[in-house]
DRENFI-223332 format. One record per residue (C-alpha): x, y, z; residue in one letter. Coordinates in steps of 0.2 Angstrom, whole numbers, plus 5000, padded with zeros to 4 digits. Layout:
N
XYZA/...
end
This chain:
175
506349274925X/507249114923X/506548994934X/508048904944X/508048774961X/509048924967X/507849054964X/506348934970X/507348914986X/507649084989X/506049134986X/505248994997X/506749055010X/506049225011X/504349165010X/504749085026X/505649235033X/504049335031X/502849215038X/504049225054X/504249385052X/502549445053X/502149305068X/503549395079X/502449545083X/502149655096X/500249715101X/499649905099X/498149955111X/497349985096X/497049815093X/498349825078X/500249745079X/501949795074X/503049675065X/504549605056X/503649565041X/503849745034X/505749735036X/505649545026X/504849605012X/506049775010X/507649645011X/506949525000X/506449654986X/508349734988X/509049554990X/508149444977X/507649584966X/505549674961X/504849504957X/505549364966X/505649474983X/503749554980X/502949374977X/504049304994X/503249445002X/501749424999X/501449244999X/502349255016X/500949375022X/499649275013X/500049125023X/499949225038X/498449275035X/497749115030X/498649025045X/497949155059X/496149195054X/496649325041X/496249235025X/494949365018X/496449505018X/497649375010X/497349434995X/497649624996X/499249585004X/499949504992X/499349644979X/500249774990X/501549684992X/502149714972X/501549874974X/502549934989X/504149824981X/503849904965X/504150064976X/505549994986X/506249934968X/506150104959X/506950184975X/508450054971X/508550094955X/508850294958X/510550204967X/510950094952X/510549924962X/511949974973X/511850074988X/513350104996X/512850195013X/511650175027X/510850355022X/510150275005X/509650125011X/508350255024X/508050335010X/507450175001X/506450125015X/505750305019X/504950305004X/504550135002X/503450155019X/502650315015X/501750205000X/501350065013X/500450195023X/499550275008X/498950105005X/498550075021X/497450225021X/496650175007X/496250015011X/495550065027X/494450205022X/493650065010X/493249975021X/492550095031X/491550145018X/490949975014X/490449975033X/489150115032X/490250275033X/490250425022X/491750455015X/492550595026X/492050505042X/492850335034X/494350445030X/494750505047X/494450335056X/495550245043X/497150385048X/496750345066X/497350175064X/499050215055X/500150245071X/500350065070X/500950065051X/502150205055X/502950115069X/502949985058X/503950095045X/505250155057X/505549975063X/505949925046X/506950065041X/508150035056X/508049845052X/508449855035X/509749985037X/510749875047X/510149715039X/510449765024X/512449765018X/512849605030X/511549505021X/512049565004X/514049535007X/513349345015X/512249315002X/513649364987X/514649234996X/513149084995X/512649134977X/
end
């Protein structure tokens, strides 16, 4: 990757964009939040491409972290963040870089949140185990906590499904 202003400046756009993102959220009884910052990273990985979109993602949910007393998940955030883009990047692929209809940019973003929610069970039934559970105890109350993640998945595959071609076609237009 060629290291231009413009792609500095996009990359610190979407940075931004996923910071606010992830700020604009709404609070789950659970404790937990849904979010923007799901839908950020997705655009920015179709937008800016695997690399420049996974590192403004997860820098942006790094800050985040760091900024709202989250700094000891910083790092596994932005970990996941390549590895869900890497999924949201392959899925681009299958369309040549170029999907042309709503339906495949779903399909990019169905599959692209099933891996956020695997990683989110995994991450959670660590801890948990790391807390004292046995494993199949720390399994189940990790999957308790991922209505939150998949109402966060939906909200990003409608987002991105409508976010999507406008920011492309503007964007074509800029760069």
């Amino acid at each position: 990757m060629k290291i231009t202003t413009r792609n500095v400046v996009m990359v610190a756009l979407f940075t931004a964009l996923t910071v606010i993102g992830t700020m604009i959220k709404i609070p789950l009884p659970t404790g937990a939040f849904v979010h923007l910052g799901n839908a950020v990273l997705l655009l920015s990985v179709l937008l800016l491409g695997y690399l420049k979109g996974s590192l403004a993602g997860g820098l942006g949910f790094a800050i985040f972290d760091i900024l709202n007393g989250y700094a000891a998940e910083a790092p596994y955030f932005i970990i996941e963040s390549f590895i869900v883009g890497a999924a949201a990047y392959g899925l681009f692929l299958v369309y040549r870089k170029n999907p042309t209809r709503i339906w495949q940019i779903i399909v990019i973003a169905a599959g692209t949140g099933i891996v956020k929610l695997i990683m989110t069970q995994i991450k959670n039934t660590i801890r948990q185990i790391y807390l004292g559970m046995d494993f199949p105890t720390g399994f189940t109350t990790a999957a308790l906590s991922l209505p939150a993640t998949v109402v966060n998945v939906i909200l990003t595959a409608i987002l991105v499904s409508f976010l999507y071609f406008p920011l492309k076609k503007a964007m074509s237009t800029v760069l």
